[in-house]
MIDOSE-1310 file (N, C-alpha, C; in nm, 2 decimals, decimal comma, always signed):
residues 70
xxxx	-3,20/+3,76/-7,81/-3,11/+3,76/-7,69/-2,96/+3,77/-7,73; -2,90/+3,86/-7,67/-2,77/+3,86/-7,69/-2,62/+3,75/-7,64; -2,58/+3,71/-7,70/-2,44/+3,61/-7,65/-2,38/+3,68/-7,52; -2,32/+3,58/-7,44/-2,29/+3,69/-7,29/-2,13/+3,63/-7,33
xxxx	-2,06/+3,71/-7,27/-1,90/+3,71/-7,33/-1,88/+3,54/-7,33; -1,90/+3,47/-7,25/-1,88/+3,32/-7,21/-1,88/+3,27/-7,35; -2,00/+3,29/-7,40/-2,05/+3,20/-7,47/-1,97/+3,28/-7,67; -1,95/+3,35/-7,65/-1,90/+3,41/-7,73/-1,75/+3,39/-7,75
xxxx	-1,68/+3,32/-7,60/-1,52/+3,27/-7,65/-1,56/+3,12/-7,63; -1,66/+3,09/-7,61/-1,66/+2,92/-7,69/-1,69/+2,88/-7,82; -1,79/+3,00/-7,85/-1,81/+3,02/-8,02/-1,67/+2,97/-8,09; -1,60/+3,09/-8,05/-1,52/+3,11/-8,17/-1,40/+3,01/-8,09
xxxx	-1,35/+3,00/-8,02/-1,27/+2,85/-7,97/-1,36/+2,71/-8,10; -1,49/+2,72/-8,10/-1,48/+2,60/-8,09/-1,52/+2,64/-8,31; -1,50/+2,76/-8,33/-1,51/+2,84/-8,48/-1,37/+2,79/-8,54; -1,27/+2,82/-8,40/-1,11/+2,78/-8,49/-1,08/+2,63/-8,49
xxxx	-1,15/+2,54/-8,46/-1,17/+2,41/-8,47/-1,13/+2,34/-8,33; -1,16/+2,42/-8,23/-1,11/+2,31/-8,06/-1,16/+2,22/-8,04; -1,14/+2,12/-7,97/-1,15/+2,02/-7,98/-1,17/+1,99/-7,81; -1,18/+2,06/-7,72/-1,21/+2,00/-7,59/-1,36/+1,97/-7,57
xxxx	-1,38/+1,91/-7,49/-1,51/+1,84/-7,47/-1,52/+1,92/-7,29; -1,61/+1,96/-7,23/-1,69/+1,98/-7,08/-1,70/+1,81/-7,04; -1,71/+1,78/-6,96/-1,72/+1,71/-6,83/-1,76/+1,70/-6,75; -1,90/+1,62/-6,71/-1,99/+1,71/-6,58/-2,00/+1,56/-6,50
xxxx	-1,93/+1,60/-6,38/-1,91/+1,49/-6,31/-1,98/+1,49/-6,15; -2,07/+1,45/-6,08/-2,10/+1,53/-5,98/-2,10/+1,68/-5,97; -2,18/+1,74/-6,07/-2,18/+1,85/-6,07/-2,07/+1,96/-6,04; -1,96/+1,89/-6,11/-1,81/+1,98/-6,13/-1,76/+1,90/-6,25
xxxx	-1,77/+2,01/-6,31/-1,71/+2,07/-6,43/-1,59/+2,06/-6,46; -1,57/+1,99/-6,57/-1,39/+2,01/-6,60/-1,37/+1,97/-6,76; -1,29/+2,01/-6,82/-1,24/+1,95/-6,98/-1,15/+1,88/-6,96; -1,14/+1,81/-7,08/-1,09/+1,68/-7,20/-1,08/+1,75/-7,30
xxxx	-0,93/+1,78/-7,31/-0,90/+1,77/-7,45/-0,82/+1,60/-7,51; -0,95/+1,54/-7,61/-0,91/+1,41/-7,65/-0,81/+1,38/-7,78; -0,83/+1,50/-7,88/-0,74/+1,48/-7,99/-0,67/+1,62/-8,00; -0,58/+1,62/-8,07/-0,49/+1,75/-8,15/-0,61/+1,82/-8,15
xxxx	-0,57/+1,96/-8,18/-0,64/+2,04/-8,20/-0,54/+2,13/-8,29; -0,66/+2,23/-8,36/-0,53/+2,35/-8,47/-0,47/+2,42/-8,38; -0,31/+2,47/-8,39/-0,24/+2,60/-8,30/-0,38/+2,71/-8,30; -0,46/+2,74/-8,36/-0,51/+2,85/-8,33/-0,62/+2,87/-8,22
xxxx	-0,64/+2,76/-8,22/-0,75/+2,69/-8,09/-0,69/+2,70/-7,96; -0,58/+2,61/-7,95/-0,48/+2,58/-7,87/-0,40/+2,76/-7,82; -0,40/+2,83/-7,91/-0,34/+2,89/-7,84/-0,48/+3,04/-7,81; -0,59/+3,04/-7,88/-0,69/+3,12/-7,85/-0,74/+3,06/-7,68
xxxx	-0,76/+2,90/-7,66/-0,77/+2,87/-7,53/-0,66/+2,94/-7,45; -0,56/+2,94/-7,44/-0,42/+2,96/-7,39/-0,46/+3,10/-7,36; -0,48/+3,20/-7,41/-0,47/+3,32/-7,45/-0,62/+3,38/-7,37; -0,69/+3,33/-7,38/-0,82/+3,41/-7,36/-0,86/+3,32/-7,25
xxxx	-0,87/+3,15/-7,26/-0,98/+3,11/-7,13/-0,90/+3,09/-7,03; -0,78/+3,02/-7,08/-0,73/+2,97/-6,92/-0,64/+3,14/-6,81; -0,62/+3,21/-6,88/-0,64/+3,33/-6,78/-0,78/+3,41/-6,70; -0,89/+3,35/-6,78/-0,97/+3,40/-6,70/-1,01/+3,31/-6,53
xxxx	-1,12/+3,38/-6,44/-1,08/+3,31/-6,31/-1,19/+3,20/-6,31; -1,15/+3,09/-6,20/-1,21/+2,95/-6,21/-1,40/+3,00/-6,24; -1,46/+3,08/-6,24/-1,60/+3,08/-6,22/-1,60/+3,15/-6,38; -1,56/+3,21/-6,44/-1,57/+3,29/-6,55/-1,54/+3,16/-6,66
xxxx	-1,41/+3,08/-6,64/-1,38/+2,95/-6,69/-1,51/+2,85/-6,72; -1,53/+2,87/-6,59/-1,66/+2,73/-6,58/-1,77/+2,76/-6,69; -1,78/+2,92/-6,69/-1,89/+2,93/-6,79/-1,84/+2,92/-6,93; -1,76/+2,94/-6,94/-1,73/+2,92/-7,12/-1,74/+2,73/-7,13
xxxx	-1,66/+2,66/-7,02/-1,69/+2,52/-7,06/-1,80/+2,47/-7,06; -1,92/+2,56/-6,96/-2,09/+2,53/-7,00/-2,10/+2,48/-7,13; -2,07/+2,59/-7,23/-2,08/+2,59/-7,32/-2,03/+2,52/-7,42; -1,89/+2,44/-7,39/-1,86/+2,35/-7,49/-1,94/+2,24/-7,52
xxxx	-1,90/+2,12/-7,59/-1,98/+1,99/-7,65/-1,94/+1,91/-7,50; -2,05/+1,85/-7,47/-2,00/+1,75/-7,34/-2,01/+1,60/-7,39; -1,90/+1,54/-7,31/-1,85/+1,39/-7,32/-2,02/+1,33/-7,23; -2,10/+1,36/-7,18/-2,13/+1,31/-7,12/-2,31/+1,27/-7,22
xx	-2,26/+1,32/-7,37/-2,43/+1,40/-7,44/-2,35/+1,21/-7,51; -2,28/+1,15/-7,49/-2,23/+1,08/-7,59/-2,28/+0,94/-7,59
């Protein structure tokens, strides 16, 4: 099976060492970022997820580590 783009800018977000955590709260979604993270993270998030739109967003945060596995 092939990676669908979503999953493919959480990869590598979470490849340059990111640090946000997913959030699943009543079934809406949201991130935490808890510590520093590297500029490269920080600014690959900046750059690539948070211009995409709220439903394209939601899916890459599917994908991150969730505060909620903890």
């Amino acid at each position: 099976m092939e990676d669908t783009p979503s999953l493919r800018l959480a990869k590598e977000y979470l490849r340059l060492g990111g640090t946000r955590k997913s959030k699943i709260d009543d079934n809406i979604i949201s991130t935490r970022k808890w510590e520093d993270e590297p500029p490269a993270a920080a600014a690959f998030w900046k750059e690539k997820v948070e211009v995409l739109n709220e439903d394209e967003r939601k899916q890459v945060e599917d994908f991150l580590p969730s505060i909620n596995d903890q």
